[in-house]
Phi, psi and omega in degrees: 000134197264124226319282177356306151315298162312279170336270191341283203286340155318324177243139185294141196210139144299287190279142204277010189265316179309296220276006171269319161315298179279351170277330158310271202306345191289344221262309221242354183276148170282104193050024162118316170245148181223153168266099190199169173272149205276353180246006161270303170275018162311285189280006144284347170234022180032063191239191179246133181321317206276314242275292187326290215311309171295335201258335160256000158265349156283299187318339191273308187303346193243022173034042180264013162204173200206121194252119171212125216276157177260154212228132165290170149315284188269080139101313205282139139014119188204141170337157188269128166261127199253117164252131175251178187245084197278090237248065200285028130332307169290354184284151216080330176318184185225108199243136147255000000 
């Protein structure tokens, strides 16, 4: 199991939707980061995009990840880079 993972399932999340978000991206990230669309993990976690959209604007407010959106050339929207902050001080902690 890879530390990301281990890190994921250690911190307590109320809503179980955060805490699936994050075990996912821990699961599929490379060194902590991964790059994918808020509507890729919709439909790998059989969720709705806004569900996602929200449930990774808690994680970025309780700063157990760091989002950072990405631009095409022209102008439009490009997958999301999700860095997470593997902070293992918190593990156990009660993050809401």
């Amino acid at each position: 199991m890879s530390t990301g993972i281990h890190w994921a399932r250690q911190i307590i999340l109320d809503d179980p939707t955060d805490k699936r978000l994050l075990e996912h991206l821990a699961e599929i990230a490379v060194n902590g980061v991964v790059t994918v669309s808020n509507a890729q993990l919709a439909y790998a976690l059989g969720l709705h995009k806004r569900t996602v959209t929200r449930a990774a604007a808690n994680l970025e407010e309780a700063n157990l990840l760091r989002r950072e959106r990405n631009w095409r050339p022209d102008g439009r929207q490009a997958p999301n880079t999700f860095v997470l902050v593997l902070n293992f001080s918190r593990i156990g902690d009660l993050v809401r």
